[in-house]
SELUMTOR-505143 format. One record per atom (N, C-alpha, C): residue in three letters; y negated, z, x. Coordinates in steps of 0.02 Angstrom, whole numbers, padded with zeros to 5 digits, always signed. Example, Ala and Ser with C-alpha at 12.3 -4.5 7.8 and 13.67 -1.06 7.14 Angstrom:
2
ALA+00284+00390+00660;ALA+00225+00390+00615;ALA+00165+00390+00660;SER+00112+00354+00642;SER+00053+00357+00684;SER-00002+00394+00645;
This chain:
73
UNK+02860+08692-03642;UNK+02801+08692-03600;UNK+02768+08624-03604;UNK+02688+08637-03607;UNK+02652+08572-03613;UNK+02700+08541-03548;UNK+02694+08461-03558;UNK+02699+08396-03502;UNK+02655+08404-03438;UNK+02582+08416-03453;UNK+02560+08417-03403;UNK+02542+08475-03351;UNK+02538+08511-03404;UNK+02568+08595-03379;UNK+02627+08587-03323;UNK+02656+08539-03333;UNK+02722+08571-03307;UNK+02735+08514-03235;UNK+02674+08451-03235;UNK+02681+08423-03193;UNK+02633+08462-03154;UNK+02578+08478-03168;UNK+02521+08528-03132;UNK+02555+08563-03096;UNK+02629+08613-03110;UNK+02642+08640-03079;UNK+02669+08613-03009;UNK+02735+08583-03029;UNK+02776+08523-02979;UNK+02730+08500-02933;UNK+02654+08474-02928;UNK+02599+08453-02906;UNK+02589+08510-02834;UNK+02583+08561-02879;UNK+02566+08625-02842;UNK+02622+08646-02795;UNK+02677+08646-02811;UNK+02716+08659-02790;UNK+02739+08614-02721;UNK+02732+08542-02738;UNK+02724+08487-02692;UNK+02703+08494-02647;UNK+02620+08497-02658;UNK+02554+08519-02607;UNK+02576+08573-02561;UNK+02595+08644-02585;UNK+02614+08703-02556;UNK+02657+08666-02496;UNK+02719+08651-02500;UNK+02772+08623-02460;UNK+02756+08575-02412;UNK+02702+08525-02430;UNK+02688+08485-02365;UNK+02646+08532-02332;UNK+02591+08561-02340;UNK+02568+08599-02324;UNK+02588+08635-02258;UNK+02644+08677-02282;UNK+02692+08709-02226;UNK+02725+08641-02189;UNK+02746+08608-02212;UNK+02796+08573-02191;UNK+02746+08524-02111;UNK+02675+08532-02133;UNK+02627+08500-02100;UNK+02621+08545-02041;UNK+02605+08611-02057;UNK+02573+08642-02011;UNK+02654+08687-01954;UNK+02709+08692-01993;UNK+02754+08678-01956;UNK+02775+08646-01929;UNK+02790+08573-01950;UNK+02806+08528-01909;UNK+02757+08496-01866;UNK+02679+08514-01855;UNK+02653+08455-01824;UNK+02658+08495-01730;UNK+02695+08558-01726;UNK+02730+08562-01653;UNK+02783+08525-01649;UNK+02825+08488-01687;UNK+02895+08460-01648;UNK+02900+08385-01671;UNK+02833+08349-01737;UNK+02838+08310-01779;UNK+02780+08276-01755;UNK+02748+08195-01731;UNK+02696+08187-01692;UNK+02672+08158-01750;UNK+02635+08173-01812;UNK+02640+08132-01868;UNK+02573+08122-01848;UNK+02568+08040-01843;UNK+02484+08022-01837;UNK+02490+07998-01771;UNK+02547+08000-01734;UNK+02539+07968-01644;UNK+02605+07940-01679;UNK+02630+07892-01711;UNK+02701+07873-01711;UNK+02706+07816-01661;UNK+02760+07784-01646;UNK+02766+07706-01601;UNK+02747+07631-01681;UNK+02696+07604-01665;UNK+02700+07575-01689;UNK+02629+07586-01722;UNK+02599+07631-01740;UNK+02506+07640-01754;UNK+02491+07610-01711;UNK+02427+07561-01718;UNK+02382+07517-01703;UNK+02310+07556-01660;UNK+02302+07577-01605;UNK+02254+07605-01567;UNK+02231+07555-01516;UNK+02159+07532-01525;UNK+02113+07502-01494;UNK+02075+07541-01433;UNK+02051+07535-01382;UNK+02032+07584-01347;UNK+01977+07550-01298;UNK+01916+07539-01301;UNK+01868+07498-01263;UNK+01823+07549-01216;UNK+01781+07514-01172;UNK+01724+07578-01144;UNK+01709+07621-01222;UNK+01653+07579-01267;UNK+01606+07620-01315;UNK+01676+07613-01394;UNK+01692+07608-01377;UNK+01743+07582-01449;UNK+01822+07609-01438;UNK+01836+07650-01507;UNK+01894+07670-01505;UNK+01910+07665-01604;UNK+01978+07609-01592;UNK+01996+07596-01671;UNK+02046+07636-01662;UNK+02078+07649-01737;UNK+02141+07691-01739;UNK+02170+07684-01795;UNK+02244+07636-01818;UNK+02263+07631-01884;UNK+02315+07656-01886;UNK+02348+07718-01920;UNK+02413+07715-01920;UNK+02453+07687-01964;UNK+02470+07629-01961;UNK+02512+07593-02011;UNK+02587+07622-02012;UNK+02637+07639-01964;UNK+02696+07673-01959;UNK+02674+07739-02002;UNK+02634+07769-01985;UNK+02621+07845-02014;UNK+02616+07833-02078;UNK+02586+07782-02116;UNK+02546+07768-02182;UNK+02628+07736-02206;UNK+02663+07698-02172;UNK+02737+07685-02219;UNK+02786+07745-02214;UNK+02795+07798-02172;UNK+02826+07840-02172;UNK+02817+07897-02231;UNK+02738+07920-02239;UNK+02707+07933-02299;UNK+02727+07935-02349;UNK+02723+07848-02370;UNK+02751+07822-02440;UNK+02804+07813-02465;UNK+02856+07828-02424;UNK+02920+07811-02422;UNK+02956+07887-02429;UNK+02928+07937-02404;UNK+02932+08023-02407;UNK+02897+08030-02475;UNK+02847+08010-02491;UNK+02824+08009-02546;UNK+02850+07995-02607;UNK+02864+07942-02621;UNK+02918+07886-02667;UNK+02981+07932-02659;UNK+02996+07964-02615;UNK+03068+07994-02643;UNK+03052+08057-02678;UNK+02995+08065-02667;UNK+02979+08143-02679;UNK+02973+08137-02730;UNK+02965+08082-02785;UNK+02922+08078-02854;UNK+03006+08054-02879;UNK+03041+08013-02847;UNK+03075+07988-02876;UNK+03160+08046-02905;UNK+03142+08112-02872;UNK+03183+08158-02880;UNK+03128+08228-02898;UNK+03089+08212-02903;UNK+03051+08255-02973;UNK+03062+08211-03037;UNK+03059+08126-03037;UNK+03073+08108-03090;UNK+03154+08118-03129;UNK+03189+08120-03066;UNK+03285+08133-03092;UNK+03271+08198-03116;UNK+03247+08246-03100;UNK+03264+08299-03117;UNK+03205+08340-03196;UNK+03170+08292-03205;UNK+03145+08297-03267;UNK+03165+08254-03320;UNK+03193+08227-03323;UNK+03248+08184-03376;UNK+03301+08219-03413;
């Protein structure tokens, strides 16, 4: 099977799973309110960074690639 064929799929397959994994977990999973996002809150002004959410991400992420990469070797 083409290479990229076959990551296209894994891709797809990826997407599918957070997907669910999103719309299941966001009743028991507060992803986007974690302890530790940065929320500003003024009369006319409201900031909002989630930095905890954005390392939790990358770190779920990075494993996710890094055991699609073990398992394509």
């Amino acid at each position: 099977m083409n290479p990229v064929a076959k990551m296209l799929i894994i891709g797809g397959i990826v997407m599918i799973a957070a997907g669910l994994l999103w719309t299941v977990g966001s009743k028991y999973l507060q992803i986007g309110r974690l302890p530790g996002d940065i929320v500003v809150e003024k009369e006319n002004f409201k900031f909002y960074f989630p930095v905890v959410t954005c390392i939790v991400i990358s770190v779920v992420l990075s494993l996710v690639m890094y055991v699609i990469r073990w398992f394509t070797k």
